[in-house]
C-alpha positions in Angstrom: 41.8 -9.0 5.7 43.9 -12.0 6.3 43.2 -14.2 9.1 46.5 -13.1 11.2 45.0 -9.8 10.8 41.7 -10.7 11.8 43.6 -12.8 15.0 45.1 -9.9 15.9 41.9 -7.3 15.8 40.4 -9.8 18.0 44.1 -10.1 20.4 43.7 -6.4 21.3 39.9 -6.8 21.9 39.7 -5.3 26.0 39.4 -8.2 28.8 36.4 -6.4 30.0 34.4 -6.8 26.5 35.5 -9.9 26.2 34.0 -10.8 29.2 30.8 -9.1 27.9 30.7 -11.7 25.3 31.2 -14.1 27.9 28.4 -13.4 29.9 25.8 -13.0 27.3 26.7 -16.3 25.4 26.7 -18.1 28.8 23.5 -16.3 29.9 21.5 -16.9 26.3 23.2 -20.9 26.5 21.5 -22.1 29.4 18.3 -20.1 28.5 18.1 -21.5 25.6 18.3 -25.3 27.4 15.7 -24.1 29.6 13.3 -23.3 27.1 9.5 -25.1 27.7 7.9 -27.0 25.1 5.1 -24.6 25.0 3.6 -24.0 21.6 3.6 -20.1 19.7 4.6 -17.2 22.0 5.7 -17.5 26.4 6.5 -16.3 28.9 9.3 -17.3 30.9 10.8 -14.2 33.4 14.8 -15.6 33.2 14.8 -14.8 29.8 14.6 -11.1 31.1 18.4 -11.9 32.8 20.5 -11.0 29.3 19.4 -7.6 29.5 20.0 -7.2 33.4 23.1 -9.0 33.2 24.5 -6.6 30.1 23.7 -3.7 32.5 26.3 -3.7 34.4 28.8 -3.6 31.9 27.5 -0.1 31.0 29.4 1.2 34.2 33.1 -0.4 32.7 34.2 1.7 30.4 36.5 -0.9 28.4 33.6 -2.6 27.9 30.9 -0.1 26.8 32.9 2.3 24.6 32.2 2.4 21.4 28.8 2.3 22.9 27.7 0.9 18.7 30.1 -2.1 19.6 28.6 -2.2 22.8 25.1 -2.2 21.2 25.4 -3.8 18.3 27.4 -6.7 20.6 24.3 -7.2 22.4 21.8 -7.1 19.1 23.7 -9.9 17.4 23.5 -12.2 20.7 20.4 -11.8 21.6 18.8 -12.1 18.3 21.2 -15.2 17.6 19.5 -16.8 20.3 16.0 -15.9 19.6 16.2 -17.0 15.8 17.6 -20.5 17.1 14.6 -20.8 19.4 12.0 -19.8 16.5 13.9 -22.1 14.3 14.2 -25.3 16.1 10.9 -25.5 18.0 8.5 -22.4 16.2 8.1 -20.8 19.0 9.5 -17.6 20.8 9.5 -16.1 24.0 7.9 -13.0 24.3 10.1 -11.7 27.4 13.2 -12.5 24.7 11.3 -10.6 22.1 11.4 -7.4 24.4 14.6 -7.4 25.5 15.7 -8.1 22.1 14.4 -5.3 20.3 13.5 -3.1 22.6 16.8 -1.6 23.5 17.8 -1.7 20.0 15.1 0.1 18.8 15.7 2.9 21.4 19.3 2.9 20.5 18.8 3.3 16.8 16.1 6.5 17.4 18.5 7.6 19.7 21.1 7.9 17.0 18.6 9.0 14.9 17.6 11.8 17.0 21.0 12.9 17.2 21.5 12.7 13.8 19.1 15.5 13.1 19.8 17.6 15.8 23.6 17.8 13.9 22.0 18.5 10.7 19.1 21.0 11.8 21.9 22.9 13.5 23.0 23.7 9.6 22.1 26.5 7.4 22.4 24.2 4.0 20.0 21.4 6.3 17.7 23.9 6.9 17.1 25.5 3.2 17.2 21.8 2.0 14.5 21.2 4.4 11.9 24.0 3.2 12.9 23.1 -0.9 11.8 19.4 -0.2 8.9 20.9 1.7 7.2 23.1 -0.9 7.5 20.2 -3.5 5.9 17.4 -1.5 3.7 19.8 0.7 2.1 21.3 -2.1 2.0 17.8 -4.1 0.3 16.3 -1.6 -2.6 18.7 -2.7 -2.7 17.1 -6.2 -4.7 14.1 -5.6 -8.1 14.4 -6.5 -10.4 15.5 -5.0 -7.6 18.0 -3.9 -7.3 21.0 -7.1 -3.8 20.6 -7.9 -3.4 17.6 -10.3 -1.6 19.2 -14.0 0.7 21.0 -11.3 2.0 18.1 -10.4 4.3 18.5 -13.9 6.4 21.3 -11.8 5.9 20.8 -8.8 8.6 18.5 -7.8 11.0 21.3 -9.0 12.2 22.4 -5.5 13.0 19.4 -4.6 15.0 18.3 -7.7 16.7 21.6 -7.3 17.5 20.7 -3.8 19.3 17.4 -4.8 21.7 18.6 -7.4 22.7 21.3 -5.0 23.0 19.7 -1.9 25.0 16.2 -0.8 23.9 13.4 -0.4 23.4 13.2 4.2 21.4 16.6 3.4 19.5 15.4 0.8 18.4 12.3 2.5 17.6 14.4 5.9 15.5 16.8 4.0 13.8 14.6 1.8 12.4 12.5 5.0 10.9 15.2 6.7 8.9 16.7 3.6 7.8 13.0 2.9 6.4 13.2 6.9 4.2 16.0 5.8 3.3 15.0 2.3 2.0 11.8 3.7 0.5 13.0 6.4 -1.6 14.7 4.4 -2.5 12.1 2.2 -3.2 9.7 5.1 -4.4 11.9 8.0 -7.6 10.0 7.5 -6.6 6.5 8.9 -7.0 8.3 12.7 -10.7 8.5 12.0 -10.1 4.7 12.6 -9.9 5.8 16.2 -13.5 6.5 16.5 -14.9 3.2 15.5 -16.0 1.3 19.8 -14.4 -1.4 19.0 -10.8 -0.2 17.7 -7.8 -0.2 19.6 -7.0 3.8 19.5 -3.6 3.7 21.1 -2.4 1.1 18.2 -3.6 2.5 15.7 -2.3 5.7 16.3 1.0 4.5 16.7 0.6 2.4 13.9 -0.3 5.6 11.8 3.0 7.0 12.7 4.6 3.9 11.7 3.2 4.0 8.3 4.2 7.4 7.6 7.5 6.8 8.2 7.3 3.6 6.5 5.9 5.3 3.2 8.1 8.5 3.6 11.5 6.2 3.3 10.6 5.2 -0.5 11.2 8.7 -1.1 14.0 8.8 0.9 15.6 5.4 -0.9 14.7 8.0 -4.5 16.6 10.7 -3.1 19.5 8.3 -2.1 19.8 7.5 -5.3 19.7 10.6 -7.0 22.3 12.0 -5.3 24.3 8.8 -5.6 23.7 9.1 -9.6 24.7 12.6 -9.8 28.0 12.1 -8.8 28.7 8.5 -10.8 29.3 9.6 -14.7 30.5 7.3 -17.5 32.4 9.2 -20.6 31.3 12.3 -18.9 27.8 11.5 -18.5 25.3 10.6 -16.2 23.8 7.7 -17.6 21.7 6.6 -14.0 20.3 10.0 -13.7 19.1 9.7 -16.8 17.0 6.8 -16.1 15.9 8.1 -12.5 12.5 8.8 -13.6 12.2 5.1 -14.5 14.0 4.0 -11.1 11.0 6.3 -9.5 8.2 4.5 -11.3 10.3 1.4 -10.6 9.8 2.5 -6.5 6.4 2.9 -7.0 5.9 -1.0 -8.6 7.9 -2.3 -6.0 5.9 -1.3 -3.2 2.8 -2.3 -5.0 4.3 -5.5 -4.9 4.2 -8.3 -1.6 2.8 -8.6 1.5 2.8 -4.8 2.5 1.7 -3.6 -0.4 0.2 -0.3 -0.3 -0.1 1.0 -3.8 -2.6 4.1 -3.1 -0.6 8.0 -3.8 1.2 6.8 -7.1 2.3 10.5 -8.5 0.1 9.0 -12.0 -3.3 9.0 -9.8 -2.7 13.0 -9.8 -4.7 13.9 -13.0 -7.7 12.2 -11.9 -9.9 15.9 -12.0 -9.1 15.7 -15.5 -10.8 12.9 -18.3 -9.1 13.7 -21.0 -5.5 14.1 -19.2 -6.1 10.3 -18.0 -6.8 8.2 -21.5 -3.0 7.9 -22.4 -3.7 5.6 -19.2 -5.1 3.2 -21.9 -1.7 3.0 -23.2 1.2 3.7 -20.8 -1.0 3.1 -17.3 0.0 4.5 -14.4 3.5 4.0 -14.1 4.4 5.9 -17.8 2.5 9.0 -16.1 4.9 8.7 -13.1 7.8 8.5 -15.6 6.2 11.3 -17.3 5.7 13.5 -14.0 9.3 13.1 -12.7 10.9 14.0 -16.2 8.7 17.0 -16.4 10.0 18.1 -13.1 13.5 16.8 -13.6 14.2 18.6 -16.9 12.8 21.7 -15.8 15.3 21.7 -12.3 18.5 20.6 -14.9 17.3 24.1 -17.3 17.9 26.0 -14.4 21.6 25.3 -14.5 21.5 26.0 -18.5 21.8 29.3 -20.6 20.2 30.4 -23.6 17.5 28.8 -26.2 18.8 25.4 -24.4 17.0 26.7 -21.5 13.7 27.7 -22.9 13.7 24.6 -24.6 13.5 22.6 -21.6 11.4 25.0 -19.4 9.0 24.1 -22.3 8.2 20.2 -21.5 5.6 20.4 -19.2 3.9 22.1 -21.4 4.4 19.7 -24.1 3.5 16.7 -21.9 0.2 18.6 -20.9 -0.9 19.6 -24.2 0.3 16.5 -25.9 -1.6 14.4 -23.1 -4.8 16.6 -23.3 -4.8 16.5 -27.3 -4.7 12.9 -27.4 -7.7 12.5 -24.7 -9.5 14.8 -26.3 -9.4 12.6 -29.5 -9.9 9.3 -27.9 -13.0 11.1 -26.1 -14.7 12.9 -29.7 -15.0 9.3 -31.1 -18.6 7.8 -30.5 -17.5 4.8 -28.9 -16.2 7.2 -26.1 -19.7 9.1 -25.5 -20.4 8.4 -21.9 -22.5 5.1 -21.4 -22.3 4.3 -25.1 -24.8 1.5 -26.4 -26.0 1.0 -22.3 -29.6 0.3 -23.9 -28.6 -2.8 -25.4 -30.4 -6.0 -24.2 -27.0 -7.6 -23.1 -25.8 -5.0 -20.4 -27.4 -5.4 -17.2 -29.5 -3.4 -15.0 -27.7 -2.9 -12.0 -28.8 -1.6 -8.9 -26.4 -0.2 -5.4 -27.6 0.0 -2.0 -26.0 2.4 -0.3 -26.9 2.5 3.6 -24.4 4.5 5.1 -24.2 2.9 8.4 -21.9 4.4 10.9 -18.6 2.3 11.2 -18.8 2.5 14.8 -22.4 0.8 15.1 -21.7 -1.3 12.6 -20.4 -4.5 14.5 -22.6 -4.1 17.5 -24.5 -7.4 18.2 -27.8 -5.1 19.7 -27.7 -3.5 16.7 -27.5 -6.0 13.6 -31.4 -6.8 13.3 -31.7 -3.2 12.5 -28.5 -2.4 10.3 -29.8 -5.8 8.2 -33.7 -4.5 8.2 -32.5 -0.5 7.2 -30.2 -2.1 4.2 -32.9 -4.8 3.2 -36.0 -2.3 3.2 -33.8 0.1 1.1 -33.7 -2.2 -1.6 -37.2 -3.4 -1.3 -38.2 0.0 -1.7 -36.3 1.8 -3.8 -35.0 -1.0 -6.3 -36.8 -0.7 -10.1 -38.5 -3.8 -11.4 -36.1 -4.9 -14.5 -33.4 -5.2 -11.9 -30.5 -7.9 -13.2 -28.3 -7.3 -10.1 -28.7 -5.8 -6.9 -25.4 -4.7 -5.0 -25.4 -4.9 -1.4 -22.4 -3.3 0.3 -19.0 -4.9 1.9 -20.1 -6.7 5.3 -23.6 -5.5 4.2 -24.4 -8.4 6.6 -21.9 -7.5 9.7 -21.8 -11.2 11.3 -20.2 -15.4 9.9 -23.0 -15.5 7.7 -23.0 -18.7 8.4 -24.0 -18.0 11.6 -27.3 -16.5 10.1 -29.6 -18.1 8.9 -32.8 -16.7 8.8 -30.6 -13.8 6.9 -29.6 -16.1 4.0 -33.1 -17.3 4.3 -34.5 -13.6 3.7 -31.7 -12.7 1.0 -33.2 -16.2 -1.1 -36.4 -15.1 -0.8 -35.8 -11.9 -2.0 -33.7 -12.6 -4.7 -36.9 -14.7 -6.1 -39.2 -12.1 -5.1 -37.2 -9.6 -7.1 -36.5 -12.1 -10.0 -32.3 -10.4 -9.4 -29.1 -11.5 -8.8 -28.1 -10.6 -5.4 -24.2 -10.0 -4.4 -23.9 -9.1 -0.4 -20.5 -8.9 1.5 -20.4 -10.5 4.9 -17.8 -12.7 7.1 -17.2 -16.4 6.5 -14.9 -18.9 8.4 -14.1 -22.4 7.8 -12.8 -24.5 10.4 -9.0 -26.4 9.3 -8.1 -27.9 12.8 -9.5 -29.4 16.2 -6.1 -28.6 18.2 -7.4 -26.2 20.7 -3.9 -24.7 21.3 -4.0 -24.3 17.2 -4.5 -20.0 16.8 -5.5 -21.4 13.3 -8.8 -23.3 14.4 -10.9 -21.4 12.5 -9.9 -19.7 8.3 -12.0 -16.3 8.9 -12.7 -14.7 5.3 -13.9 -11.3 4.3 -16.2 -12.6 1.2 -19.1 -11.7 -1.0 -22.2 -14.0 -1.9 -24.2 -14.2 -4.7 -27.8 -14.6 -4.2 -29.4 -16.2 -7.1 -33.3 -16.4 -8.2 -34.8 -20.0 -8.5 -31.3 -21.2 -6.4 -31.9 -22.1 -2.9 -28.0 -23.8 -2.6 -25.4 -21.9 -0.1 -24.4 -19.0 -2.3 -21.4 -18.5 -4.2 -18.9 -17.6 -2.4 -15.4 -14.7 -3.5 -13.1 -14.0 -1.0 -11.1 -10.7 -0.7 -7.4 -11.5 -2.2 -5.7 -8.6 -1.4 -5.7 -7.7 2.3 -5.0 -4.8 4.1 -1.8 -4.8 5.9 -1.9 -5.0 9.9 -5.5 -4.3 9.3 -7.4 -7.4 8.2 -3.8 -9.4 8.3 -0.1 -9.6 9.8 2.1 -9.5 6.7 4.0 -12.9 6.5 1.9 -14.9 8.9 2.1 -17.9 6.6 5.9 -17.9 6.3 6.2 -17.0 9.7 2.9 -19.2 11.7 3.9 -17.7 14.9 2.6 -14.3 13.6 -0.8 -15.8 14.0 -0.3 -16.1 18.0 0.0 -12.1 17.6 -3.7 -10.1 18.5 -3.2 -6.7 17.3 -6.5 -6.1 16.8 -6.4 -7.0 13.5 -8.9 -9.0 11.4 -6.7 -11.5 10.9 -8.5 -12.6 8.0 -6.8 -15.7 5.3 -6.5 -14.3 1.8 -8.4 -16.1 -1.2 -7.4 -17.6 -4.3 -9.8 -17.6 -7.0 -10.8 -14.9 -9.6 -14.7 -15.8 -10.5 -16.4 -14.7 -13.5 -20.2 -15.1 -13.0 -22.9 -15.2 -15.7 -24.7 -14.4 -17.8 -23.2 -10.9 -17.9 -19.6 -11.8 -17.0 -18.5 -10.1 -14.2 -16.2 -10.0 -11.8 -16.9 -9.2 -7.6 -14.0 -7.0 -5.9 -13.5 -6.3 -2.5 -12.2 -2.9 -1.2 -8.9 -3.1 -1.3 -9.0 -5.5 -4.4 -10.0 -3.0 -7.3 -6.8 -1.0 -7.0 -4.8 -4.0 -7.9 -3.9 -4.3 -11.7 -3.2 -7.9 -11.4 -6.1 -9.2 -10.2 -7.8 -7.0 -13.3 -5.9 -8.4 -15.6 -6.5 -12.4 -14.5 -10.2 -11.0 -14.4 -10.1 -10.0 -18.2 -8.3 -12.8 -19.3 -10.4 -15.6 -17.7 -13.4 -13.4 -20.4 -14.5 -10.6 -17.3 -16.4 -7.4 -18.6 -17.6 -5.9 -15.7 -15.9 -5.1 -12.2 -18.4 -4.6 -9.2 -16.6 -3.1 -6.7 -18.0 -3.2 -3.2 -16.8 -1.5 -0.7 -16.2 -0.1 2.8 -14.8 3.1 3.5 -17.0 4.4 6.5 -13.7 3.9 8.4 -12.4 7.1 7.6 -15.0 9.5 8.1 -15.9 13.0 6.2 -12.2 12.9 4.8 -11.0 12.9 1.3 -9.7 8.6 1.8 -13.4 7.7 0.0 -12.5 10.2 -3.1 -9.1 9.1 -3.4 -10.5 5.2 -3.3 -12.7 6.0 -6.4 -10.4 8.4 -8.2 -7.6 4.6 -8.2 -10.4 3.0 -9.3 -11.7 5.2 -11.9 -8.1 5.3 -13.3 -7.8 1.5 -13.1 -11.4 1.5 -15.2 -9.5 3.9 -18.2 -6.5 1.3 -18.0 -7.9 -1.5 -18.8 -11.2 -0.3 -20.5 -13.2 -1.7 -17.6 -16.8 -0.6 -16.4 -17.4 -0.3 -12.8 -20.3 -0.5 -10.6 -18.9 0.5 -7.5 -20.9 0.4 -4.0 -19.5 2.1 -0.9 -21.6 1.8 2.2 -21.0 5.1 3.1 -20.0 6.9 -0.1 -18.8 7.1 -2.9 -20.3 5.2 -4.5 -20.3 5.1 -8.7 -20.6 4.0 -12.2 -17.8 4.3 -14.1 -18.0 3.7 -18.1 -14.8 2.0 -19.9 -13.7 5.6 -20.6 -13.5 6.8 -17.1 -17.2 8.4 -17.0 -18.9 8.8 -13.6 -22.4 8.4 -13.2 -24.7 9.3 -10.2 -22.1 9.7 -7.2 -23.0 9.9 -4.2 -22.3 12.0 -1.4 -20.2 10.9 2.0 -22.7 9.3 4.1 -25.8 9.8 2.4 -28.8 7.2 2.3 -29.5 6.2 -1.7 -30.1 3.5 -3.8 -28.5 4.1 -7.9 -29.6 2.1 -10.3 -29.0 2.2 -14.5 -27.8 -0.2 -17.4 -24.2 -0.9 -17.2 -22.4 -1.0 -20.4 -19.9 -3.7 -20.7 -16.4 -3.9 -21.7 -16.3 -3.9 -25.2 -13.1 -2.5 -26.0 -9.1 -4.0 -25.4 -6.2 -1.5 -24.3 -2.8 -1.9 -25.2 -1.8 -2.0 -21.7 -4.0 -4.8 -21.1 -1.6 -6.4 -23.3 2.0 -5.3 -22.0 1.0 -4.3 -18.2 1.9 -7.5 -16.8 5.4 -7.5 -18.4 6.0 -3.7 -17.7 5.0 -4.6 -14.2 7.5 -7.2 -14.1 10.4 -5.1 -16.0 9.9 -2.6 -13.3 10.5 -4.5 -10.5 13.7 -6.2 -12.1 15.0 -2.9 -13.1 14.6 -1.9 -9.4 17.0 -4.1 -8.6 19.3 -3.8 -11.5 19.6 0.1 -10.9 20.3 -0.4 -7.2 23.0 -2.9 -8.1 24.6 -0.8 -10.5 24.2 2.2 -8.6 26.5 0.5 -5.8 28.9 -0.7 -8.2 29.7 2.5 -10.0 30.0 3.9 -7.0 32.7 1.2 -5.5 34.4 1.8 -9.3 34.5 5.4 -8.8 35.6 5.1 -5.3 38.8 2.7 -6.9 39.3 5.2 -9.8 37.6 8.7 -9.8 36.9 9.6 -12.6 36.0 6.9 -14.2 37.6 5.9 -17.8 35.6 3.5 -19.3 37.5 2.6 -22.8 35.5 3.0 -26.4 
């Protein structure tokens, strides 16, 4: 467009929206000279007069319609204006903040809503809608401890069917809704949040709802693609749907990856039932079973559209992946370095011993109740703990308080670690203050943390703090490149993240928290820095009776297999486990039940490939996420120009 073109679009503009401009600019202009100096978010009721002065233009019909231009008009301005604030004095008014998204937001589902009215209305929409459904309905019952895992192989087959048939809007439409119900099956669980006194139920129901959505759309952003690929071919092939499975396993990395990371229903976690369908883990982790998983089901949907022995042929590879990955299990398991707990006698493995309490989550931070939640956990290890002990394992917030603010408690943890001659790790709450400016929301670093209790060592205890925290639960993504995020109270823990990876002696392990063990990065900086052992403690009374404490372990068993990594892992409610290098459990527990396990804990003494390669696969996923997007976009703006394409030899 030239800029006499442009000049002209904006000549034949109507008076009426011009004035609409007008208004807003002027409005959000001397609002924004008005602004106080006060720190964070305000309040300040004239910033509620852009939204009532933009009402009235709703009754002038030149200047609302198109009611997007009239919309979008308002968006831009108001946002503008609120960015400028932010930016030149960190700070933001929080009347501005409603009026700026809040309208938008109800425009946009709006749209949305109408958008699939229109589709549901269609017969194509509809039979789209039930493929997609029996693929990711039934696929959410593949993660353990759900039956269906080896399935998993075919059943994405209705849905794959469903994008070759159908375009691209349908696709998209019916993809979103199965995803709904896949993942609200796989994270029903988070409402049992509800229950806890203390939790804000309303939020974090709505925040459930949120996340669903939220997770369902990286299945949406796969189909997208799909049915962008299958359109886009080069010398008569498809060259992007070839390498969808990758671009799938690719989708998976990248929301492992940053502050919202949520990397817990991978499609490679489905096999977890199985030992011997999980060793190739050793080799190709979890992503090369995705890549596995979607090609299964994506050859077996493209044999449908073939004739003869070509057809057989392809209705064949699950099978092949199946027995080929159960064969090679089988002979990494008949080996006698694989035999569960192998060489766990030896003087150098540890005797390590898990306390598991099972204190209700929702008496759990009560202050009339903490002398008795610390005296049940404590006599539980007096009592049950064997002498020989090397390490006794104390659950995540064992101690529910700043253990700082404790003392006789660090006093009685001292004491018994010289009375039981044993390492003692506990998790509890630490804070550290960084500044004395009262209006600061950042007085006070709060830290999620374990401490290490040490015989004949009467110093402050040594201190790991939880790395990777749980999004809008124990932090607001972005709060450090954004600092007025912290003036927020969600209900959150709003917790500071830590930085260091410790390896303590003499055995050489490595303290995880929670959320931490499912993270192959902070495994692998573990290993390297000469880590044998993970001890994994954990929380997961939060969720109830529900499968979230099976699914937990099943990541971290898998995670174990990858990198050949023993686990001792303590839940305070269950379950809790020793897992050997190979994936072996020993002594779970059951979902709330009181019990203190205790053997000798092989370490690590064997190195898997992927040990060696994950970090760069990790990486090459995440740029080939990028790289397929770009060149999906690209062929399709070359195909747009010139269909078909004619790329020269």
């Amino acid at each position: 467009m030239t800029i006499d073109q442009f000049l002209n679009k904006l000549k034949a503009l109507p008076r009426a929206y011009k004035i609409y401009i007008a208004v807003l600019v002027a409005v959000e202009f001397v609002l924004f000279l008005l602004r106080p100096d006060t720190p964070g978010l305000y309040t300040q009721i004239p910033q509620l007069l852009p939204i009532v002065a933009a009402l009235p233009f709703l009754f002038i019909k030149n200047a609302r319609r198109p009611f997007a231009r009239f919309m979008n008009t308002y968006g831009i301005i108001v946002f503008t204006f609120l960015a400028l604030d932010y930016l030149t004095r960190s700070h933001a008014g929080l009347f501005q903040i409603v009026t700026t998204f809040i309208p938008m937001m109800l425009y946009w589902f709006a749209l949305f809503i109408r958008w699939n009215v229109k589709l549901f209305k269609q017969k194509d929409a509809r039979i789209a809608i039930a493929l997609a459904t029996i693929s990711w309905g039934f696929l959410a019952f593949a993660f353990p401890p759900l039956p269906l895992g080896p399935a998993t192989l075919v059943l994405l087959v209705p849905w794959f069917i469903m994008l070759n048939k159908y375009n691209r809007e349908t696709a998209v439409f019916a993809t979103f809704w199965a995803s709904m119900v896949y993942n609200t099956v796989n994270y029903y669980w988070i409402r049992n949040v509800m229950n806890v006194e203390t939790a804000p139920s309303g939020l974090i129901f709505l925040g459930l709802i949120l996340l669903i959505a939220y997770l369902s759309l990286f299945n949406v952003l796969a189909a997208f693609a799909y049915s962008t690929a299958k359109n886009l071919k080069i010398k008569g092939k498809a060259y992007l749907l070839i390498l969808f499975p990758v671009f799938f396993a690719s989708i998976e990395m990248f929301r492992t990856h940053g502050d919202f990371a949520f990397p817990w229903n991978h499609l490679g976690y489905t096999f977890g039932n199985y030992l011997e369908l999980i060793q190739a883990l050793s080799i190709i982790g979890v992503f090369g079973y995705t890549i596995l998983i979607v090609t299964s089901n994506q050859v077996v949907a493209y044999a449908f559209l073939q004739k003869g022995r070509k057809k057989l042929a392809l209705f064949a590879v699950p099978f092949v992946i199946f027995m080929a990955l159960l064969i090679h299990g089988s002979c990494v398991l008949s080996s006698p370095e694989a035999a569960p707990y192998h060489n766990a006698s030896a003087p150098e493995n540890p005797s390590i011993a898990m306390v598991q309490p099972s204190i209700a989550q929702g008496a759990k931070w009560s202050k009339a109740r903490f002398d008795s939640i610390v005296t049940k956990t404590f006599n539980m290890a007096l009592d049950s703990v064997q002498p020989g002990t090397n390490l006794i394992l104390l659950a995540e917030t064992a101690i529910p308080d700043h253990i700082r603010r404790q003392p006789l408690v660090l006093r009685r943890l001292h004491q018994m670690a010289d009375m039981r001659n044993s390492s003692i790790l506990t998790g509890a709450l630490d804070y550290k203050r960084v500044s004395d400016d009262m209006n600061n929301p950042r007085r006070f670093e709060i830290y999620n943390a374990s401490f290490l209790f040490t015989p004949g060592d009467p110093n402050f205890p040594q201190r790991y703090i939880k790395k990777h925290l749980v999004p809008f639960s124990e932090r607001i993504p972005f709060d450090d490149v954004f600092p007025i995020l912290n003036y927020v109270d969600l209900g959150e823990g709003d917790f500071v993240p830590g930085k260091e990876t410790p390896v303590y002696g003499p055995y050489n392990w490595t303290p995880y928290i929670c959320y931490d063990a499912i993270f192959g990065d902070l495994i692998r900086d573990a290993i390297r820095a000469g880590s044998r052992l993970m001890v994994n403690i954990t929380n997961d009374g939060w969720f109830g009776r529900s499968t979230a404490p099976f699914q937990h372990l099943n990541i971290v068993r898998h995670l174990a297999v990858t990198y050949g990594y023993p686990v001792a892992r303590l839940a305070n409610s269950g379950v809790s486990a020793f897992i050997d290098q190979y994936g072996h459990y020993d002594q779970n527990t059951g979902i709330f039940e009181m019990r203190v396990i205790q053997r000798k804990m092989p370490l690590k003494t064997r190195s898997t490939f992927y040990t060696s390669v994950g970090e760069f696969v990790e990486t090459a996923l995440l740029w080939f996420f990028a790289i397929y997007l770009v060149a999906l976009f690209a062929i399709a703006k070359l195909h747009k120009w010139r269909c078909p394409i004619v790329i020269p030899d």
